[in-house]
N, C-alpha and C positions, 0 to 999 in steps of 0.2 A: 621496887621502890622502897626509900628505908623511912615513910610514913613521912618526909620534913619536908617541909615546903622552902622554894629560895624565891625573895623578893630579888624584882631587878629594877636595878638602880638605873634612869637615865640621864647622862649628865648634858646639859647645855652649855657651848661655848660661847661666850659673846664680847665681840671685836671691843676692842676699844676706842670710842670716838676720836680722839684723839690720833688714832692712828689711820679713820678713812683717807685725809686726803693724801697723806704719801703714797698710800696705794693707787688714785685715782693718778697721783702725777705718772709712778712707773707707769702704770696702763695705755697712759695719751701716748706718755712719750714710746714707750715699745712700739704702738699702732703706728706713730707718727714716724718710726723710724724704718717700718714696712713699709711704711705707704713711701715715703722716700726713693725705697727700691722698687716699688714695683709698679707695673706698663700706666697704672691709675694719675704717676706722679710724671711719668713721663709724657702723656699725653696731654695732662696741663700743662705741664712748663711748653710742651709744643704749642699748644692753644698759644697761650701769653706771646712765643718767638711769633706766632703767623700774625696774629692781630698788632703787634707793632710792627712787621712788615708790612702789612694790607695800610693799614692809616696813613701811610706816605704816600699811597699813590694816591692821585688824584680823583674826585668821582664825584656826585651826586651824592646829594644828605642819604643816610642808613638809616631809617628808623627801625628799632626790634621788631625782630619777628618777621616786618611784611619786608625791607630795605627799602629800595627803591619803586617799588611796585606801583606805587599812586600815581607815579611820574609817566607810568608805560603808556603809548598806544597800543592798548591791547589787539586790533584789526590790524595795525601794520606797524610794528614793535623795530622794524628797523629806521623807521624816521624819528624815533624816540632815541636811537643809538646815535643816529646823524645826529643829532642835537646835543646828546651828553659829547661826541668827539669834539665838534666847535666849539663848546663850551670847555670842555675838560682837555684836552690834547690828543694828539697819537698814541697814549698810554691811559686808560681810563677803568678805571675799576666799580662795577656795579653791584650789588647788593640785591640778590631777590628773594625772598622767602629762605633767608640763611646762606643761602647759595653765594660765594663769592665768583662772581665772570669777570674778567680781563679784557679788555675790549681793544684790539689792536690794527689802525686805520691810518697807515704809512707803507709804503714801501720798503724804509730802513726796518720800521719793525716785523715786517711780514718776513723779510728774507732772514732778520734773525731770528725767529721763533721758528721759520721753517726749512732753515738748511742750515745756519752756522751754529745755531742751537738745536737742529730737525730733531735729533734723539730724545733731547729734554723736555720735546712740547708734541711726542709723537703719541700721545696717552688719548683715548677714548672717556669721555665725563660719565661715571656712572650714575649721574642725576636723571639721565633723559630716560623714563621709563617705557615709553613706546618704541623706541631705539632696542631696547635690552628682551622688551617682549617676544620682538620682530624678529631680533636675532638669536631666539631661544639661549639668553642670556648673554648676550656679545661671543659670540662661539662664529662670527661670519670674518670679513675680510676688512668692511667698511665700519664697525661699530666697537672693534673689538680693539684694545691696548695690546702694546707686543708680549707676544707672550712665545710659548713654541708653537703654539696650535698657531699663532696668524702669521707667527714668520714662514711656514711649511705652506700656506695657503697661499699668499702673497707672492711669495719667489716661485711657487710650483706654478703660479697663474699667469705669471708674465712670462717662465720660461714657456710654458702651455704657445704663448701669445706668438714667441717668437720663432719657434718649432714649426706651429701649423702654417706661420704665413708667413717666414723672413722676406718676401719681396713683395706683400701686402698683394701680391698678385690673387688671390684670392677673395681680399675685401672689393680689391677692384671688380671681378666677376661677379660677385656675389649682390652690388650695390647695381652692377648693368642691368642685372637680369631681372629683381627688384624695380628700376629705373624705370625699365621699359612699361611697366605695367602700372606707372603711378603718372607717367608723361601719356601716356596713351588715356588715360582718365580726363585729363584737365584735356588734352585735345578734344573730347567728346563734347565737354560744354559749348565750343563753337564760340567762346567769346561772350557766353553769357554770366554774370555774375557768380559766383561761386565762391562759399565755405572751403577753405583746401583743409583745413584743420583734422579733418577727419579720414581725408586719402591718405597725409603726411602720416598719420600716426600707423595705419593700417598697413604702411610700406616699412616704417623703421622695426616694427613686429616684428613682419615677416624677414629684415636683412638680420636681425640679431637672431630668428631662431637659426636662421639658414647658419650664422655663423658659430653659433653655438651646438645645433645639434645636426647640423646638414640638410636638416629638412624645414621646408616655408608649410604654410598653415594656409588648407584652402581657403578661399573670401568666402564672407557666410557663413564658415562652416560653423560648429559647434565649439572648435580648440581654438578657434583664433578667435571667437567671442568672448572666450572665458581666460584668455592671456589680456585681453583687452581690459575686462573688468581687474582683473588681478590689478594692472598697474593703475588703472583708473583711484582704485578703494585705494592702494598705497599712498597713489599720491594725493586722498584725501586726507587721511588717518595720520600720516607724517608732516600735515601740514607745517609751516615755519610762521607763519601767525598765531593769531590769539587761540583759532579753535584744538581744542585739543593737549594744549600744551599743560593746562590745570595737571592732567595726568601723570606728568614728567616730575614736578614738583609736590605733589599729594598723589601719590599709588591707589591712596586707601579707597579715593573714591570709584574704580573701581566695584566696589562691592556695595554702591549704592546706584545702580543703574544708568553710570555713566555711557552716554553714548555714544564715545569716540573709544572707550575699552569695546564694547558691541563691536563697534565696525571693525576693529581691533581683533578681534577676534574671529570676524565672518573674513576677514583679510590671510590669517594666519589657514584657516581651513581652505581656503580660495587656494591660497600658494603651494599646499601639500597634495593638494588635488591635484593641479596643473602640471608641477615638478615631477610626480611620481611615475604619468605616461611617458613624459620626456626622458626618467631615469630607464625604462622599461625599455623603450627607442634605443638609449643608448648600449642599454645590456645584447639588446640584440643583434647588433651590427656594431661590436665595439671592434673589432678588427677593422674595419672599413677607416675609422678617425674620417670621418665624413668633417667633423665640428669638433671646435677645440674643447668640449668639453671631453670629449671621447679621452683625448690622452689626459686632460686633465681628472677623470674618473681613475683609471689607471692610478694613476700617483695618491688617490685616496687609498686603494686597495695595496700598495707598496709601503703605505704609512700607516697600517694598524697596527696596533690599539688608538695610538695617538689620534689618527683621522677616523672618522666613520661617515656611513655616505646621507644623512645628511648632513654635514659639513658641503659636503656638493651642492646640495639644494638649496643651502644659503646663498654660498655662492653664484650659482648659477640665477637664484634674484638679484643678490647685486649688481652681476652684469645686464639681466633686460633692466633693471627699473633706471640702473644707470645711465645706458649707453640709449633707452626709448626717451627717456624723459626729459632732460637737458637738449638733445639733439633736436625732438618734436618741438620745444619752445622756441629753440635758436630758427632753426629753418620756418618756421610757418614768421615768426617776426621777421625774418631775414627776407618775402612774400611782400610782407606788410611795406617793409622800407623802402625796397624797390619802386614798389607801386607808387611809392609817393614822391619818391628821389626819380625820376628819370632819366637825370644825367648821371648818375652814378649809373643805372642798366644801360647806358648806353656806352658808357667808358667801358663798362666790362663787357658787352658786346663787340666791340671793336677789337678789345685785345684779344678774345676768343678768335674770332673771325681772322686776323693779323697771324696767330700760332699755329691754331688748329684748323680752320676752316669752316665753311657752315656745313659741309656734307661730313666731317670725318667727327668720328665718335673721341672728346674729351679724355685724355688720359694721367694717369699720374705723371708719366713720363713728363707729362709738358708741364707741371707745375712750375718748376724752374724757372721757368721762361714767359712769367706771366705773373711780371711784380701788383700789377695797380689787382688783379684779384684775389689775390693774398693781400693785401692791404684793404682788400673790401671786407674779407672773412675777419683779420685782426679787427679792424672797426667793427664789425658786429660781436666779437667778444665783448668788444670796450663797452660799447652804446647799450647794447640789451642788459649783460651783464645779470643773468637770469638768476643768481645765487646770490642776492644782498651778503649774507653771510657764511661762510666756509660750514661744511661740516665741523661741530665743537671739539677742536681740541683739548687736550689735558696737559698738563707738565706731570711727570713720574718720577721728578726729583728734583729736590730743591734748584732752582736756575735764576738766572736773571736777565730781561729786558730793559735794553738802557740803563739807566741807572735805578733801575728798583731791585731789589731781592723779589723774586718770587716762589710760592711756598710750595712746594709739592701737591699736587691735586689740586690744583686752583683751573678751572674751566677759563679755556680762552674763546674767545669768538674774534676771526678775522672779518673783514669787512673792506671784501675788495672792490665791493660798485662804492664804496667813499672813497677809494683809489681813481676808481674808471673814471668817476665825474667831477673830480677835485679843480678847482678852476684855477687852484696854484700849477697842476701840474697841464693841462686839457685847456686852451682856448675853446668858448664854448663844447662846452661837452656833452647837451644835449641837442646838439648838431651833429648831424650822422655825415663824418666826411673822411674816406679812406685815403686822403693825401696825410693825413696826421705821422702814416706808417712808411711815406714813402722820400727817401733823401734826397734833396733838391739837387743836391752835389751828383748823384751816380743814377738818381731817376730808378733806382730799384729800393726793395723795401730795405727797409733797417734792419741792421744786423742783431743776435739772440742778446747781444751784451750792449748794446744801444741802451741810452737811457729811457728812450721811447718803449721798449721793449721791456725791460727793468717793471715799467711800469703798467704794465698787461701781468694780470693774477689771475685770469682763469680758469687752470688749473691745477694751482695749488704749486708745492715743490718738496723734496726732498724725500724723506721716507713714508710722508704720508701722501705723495703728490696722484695724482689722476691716473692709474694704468690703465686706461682707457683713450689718454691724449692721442694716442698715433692714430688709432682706428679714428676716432670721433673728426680729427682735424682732413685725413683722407677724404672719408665718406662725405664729410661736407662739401670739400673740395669739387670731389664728382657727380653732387645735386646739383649744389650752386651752376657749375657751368653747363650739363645738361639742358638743365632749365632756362637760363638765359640763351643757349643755344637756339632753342627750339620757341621760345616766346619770345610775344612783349607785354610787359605785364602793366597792366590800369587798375587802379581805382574806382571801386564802383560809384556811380554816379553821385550815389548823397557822402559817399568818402573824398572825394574828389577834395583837394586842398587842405585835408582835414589831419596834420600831420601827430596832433595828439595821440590817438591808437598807435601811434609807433614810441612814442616817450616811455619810458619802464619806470617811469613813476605812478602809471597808470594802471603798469601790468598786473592782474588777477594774483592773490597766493597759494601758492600750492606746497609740495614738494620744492621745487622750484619757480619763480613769477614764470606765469603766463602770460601774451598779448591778450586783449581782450577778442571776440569773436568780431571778423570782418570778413566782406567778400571783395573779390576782385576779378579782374578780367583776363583771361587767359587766350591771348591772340596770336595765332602761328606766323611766326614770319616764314615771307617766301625764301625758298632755297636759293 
């Protein structure tokens, strides 16, 4: 050190007033010319295009925040949708807690949204949170938008379909043998009043495991109790009314003791339980292809990474909850209707008896040949019409219905029972009468491109349509005349004249409506 000390100077600089705001201008304007480019500005100007799209179509007032909500019947939400279509048209746009729905209850517009448009409205809504739960994120066949994962599932499950049984000779075996053991029940009653609700369901079980994994599920036993509850809790927890649905629209509640996430939950353990012995089944006799899941296992193991198995086990739910649940609703009403139509079980008695015979056992074979029951089965699509509304469509890119633009990801809901019961299109339509389907001219049923036919939406069309339709419309085919074969069916005594239980205005909500619970009379006719 050379003893001297150095002061240190420190100087301050200070802006000149004068010159803040230009700096503030460059700043906005730089930010404002980012924001320009980037996804922030692009998603506004989207917001602004979709909301003066949406404003043209037609709908019920939008209040913020709730939309249309206050308007809903919350207990049965689709007579609040009948009311906005009379009111609003075949194109009607709803409003629910932000959510924009598309409400689509025509004909014209069902066939364009789902075949001349099918691609652009083939999207899954990722609003419905119990949907997304069930499908451990839409990863299944029925909840999922196209992706690779549901086009590999889809085409591998129908070719599965057509493989295991190209001449359905198999569903036909499969539904006899089933047949015998649920016709042999209602004979035991002897003609005394009887619930079938609960045999019906206990046979559709056992034809879908037989056809799914080869093997039926003893009565009683412990596995066919616990497939039983599986679809029972589904089809509480999925309900299509009010209960439940909060979920769909607020998640959050969930984590404040919501008790349809509960059942939600005791559902999802229900289903990996049940699935895991059947996976086990099929590991062990996977040579055999007893059931179509057998090859369709295979095709998950031919598709890894992409598929993993479960992928199966979703699957393999979509097919019981699908092909039990709609089916158990259609036949136990289709029960109901008889009972209180007589002449209709007698028309179809006679053409049975005319074809077939009273000794010889119903076949697919003789479908053909036996219009006025195929015009009973079309009439019970019509009339029950168990699905108010389709599974929720999506659009996955911008498209248009009639003359509206519509915005990408906008949720549509179709609404084929305002179809079935439309009284523009259906002379009384809560008159159950199977000459609707049958052509005065040739005395056989209407052909697929008939406009009578046009107007039958049951199971959907195009690439989101039903792969289930061949087996479901069969299997029907061979209860329905079975049963009539071998009964005559009555009304129990305090039902007698009482044709309301068979209206589907009345029906229960579920998964799909339900009749409500009745009995009836199960009387053998003579040979």
């Amino acid at each position: 050190m050379n003893g001297k000390s150095e002061n240190t100077q420190t100087t301050f600089y200070f802006i000149n007033p004068t010159m803040i705001w230009p700096i503030i201008y460059i700043i906005v304007t730089v930010t404002f010319i980012k924001l320009l480019k980037s996804s922030s500005y692009d998603y506004i100007k989207r917001a602004i295009l979709n909301y003066n799209k949406y404003k043209l179509i037609p709908g019920p007032k939008r209040w913020p925040f709730i939309g249309s909500a206050l308007e809903m019947n919350k207990q049965r939400p689709f007579e609040t949708f009948v009311k906005w279509a009379n009111e609003y048209g075949e194109i009607c746009l709803v409003t629910l807690f932000g959510k924009k729905i598309l409400l689509l209850s025509s004909t014209e517009t069902f066939e364009e949204a789902l075949i001349t448009r099918g691609k652009d409205f083939s999207g899954r809504p990722a609003l419905f949170y119990r949907a997304k739960f069930m499908s451990d994120g839409h990863e299944d066949i029925v909840s999922t938008s196209p992706c690779p994962v549901w086009k590999v599932l889809r085409k591998g499950l129908q070719r599965e379909m057509k493989v295991y049984d190209p001449s359905q000779r198999r569903i036909e075996s499969i539904t006899n043998q089933i047949l015998d053991e649920l016709i042999q029940e209602l004979a035991d009653t002897n003609g005394v009043p009887f619930d079938a609700r609960e045999a019906i369901f206990t046979s559709l079980i056992n034809m879908n495991c037989l056809f799914m994994i080869g093997n039926k599920l003893d009565y009683g036993g412990e596995k066919l109790e616990k497939v039983k509850s599986l679809v029972r809790i589904i089809s509480t927890v999925m309900n299509i009314g009010g209960q439940g649905a909060e979920l769909d629209y607020f998640p959050w509640l969930r984590f404040f003791g919501n008790k349809t996430f509960a059942k939600l939950v005791q559902a999802k353990e229900m289903r990996n339980d049940v699935f895991s012995w059947m996976l086990q089944k099929m590991k062990h006799d996977l040579e055999s292809k007893f059931g179509v899941m057998h090859g369709f296992y295979k095709l998950i193991l031919d598709n890894q990474p992409l598929l993993q198995e479960y992928h199966l086990q979703l699957v393999m739910t979509n097919l019981l909850i699908g092909l039990t649940s709609s089916s158990r609703s259609y036949f136990y009403s289709f029960i109901n209707i008889l009972a209180h139509y007589p002449n209709v079980q007698e028309l179809m008695h006679r053409e049975i008896v005319n074809v077939i015979g009273q000794g010889q056992r119903p076949s697919l074979a003789d479908r053909p040949k036996m219009p006025y029951t195929r015009a009973t089965l079309c009439e019970l699509l019509r009339f029950s019409s168990i699905s108010p509304i389709t599974i929720p469509h999506s659009t996955i890119t911008d498209t248009k219905i009639g003359k509206y633009d519509i915005p990408a990801g906008t949720t549509v809901f179709l609404m084929p029972r305002y179809i079935h019961h439309n009284t523009d299109l259906w002379k009384d339509p809560y008159t159950f009468d199977p000459m609707r389907f049958i052509d005065p001219e040739t005395n056989d049923i209407y052909g697929p491109k008939s406009e009578v036919q046009r107007n039958l939406m049951a199971f959907g069309a195009g690439p989101r349509g039903c792969p289930g339709e061949a087996i479901a419309t069969s299997r029907f085919f061979l209860m329905a005349t079975n049963l009539i074969q071998r009964f005559i069916i009555e009304p129990a005594d305090q039902d007698a004249g009482d044709v309301s239980k068979c209206d589907p205005r009345n029906f229960e909500l579920g998964l799909v409506t339900n009749p409500p619970s009745f009995t009836a009379k199960f009387i053998r006719r003579r040979s």
